[in-house]
C-alpha positions as CSV (number, residue, x, y, z in Angstrom):
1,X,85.9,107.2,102.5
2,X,85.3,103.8,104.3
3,X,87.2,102.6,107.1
4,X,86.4,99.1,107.9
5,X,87.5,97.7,111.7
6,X,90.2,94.7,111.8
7,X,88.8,91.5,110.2
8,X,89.5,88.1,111.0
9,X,89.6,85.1,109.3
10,X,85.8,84.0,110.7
11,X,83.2,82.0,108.6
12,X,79.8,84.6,108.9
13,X,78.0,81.9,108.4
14,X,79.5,79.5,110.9
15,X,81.2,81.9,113.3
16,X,84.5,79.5,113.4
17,X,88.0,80.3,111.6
18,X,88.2,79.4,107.8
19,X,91.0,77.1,108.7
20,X,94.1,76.8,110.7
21,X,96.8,78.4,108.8
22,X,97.6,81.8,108.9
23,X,97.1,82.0,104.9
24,X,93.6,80.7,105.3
25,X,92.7,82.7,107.8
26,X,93.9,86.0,105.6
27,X,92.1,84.6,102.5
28,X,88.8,84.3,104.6
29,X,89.5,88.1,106.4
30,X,90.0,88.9,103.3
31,X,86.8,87.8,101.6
32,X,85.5,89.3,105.0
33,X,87.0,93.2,103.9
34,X,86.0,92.7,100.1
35,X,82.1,91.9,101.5
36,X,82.3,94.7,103.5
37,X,84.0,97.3,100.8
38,X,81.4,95.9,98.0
39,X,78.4,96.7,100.7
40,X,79.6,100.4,101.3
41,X,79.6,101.3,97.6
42,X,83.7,100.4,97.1
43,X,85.9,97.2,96.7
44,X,89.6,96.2,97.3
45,X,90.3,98.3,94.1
46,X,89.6,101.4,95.8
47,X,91.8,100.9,98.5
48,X,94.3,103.3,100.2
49,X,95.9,101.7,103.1
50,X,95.2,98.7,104.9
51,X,96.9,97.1,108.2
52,X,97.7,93.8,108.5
53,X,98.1,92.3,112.1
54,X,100.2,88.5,112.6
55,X,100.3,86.7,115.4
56,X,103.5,85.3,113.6
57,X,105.8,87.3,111.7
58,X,107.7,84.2,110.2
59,X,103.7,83.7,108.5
60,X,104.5,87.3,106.2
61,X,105.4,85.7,102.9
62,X,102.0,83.4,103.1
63,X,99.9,86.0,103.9
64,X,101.8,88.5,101.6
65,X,101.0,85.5,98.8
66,X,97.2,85.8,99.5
67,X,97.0,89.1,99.8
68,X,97.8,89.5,96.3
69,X,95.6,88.1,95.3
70,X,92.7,90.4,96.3
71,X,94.2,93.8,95.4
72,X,95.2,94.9,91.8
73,X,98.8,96.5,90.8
74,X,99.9,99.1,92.4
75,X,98.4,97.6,95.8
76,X,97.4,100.0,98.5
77,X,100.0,101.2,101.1
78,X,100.0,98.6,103.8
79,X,101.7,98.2,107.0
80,X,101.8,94.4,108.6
81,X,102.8,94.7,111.9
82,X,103.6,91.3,114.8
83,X,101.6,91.9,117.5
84,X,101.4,89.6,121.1
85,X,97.8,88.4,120.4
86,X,94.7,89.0,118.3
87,X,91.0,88.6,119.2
88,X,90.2,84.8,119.5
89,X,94.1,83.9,119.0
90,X,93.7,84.6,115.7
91,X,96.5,84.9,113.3
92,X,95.8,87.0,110.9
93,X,93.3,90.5,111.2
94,X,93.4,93.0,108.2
95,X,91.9,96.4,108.5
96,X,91.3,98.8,105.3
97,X,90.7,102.4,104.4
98,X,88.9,102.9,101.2
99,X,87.4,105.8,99.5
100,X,84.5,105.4,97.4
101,X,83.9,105.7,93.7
C-alpha cells in the first residue's frame, strides 16, 4: 500500500500555487498525487480512499468536477472535509491511500 501525505496545489517546478481558484489548485494537487502514485509503482486507478481538505466548502462542486477527472468509475471512497486553514492558505489539499499492483 501507499499512503501519500496531503498535497497542495504547488508548481514543483516553481514552488508557487497553480492558480488562484480552488479548482486549479485541486487540478495541480492532483497532478501532484498521480506523480507521486506513478513513482511508488501505483496510479489514481489503484486508489482506495483519499481525503480532500477545503478551505471553502461552497468550492465542493468545482473541486468534485476536477476530481473526476483523475479517478476512473467507481472512484475511491473519499471524505472532503472544511477545515479553518491549510498550509500556505491553500484551498484545496488531497491526500490518498493506494495499494499497489
Amino acid at each position: 500500500m501507499v499512503f501519500t501525505a496531503g498535497q497542495l496545489g504547488l508548481d514543483p517546478t516553481t514552488g508557487e500555487f497553480a492558480g488562484t481558484t480552488a479548482a486549479d489548485q485541486a487540478r495541480q494537487a492532483l497532478k501532484n498525487l498521480t506523480a507521486i502514485l506513478r513513482a511508488a509503482g501505483t496510479g489514481p486507478e489503484n486508489a482506495i480512499k483519499t481525503t480532500v481538505f477545503l478551505a471553502h466548502m461552497d468550492d465542493f462542486a468545482e473541486v468534485n468536477r476536477i476530481y473526476a477527472e483523475f479517478f476512473p468509475d467507481p472512484p475511491p471512497a473519499r471524505s472532503a472535509v472544511e477545515v479553518a486553514r491549510l498550509p500556505k492558505n491553500a484551498l484545496v489539499e488531497i491526500e490518498c491511500i493506494a495499494v499497489l499492483p
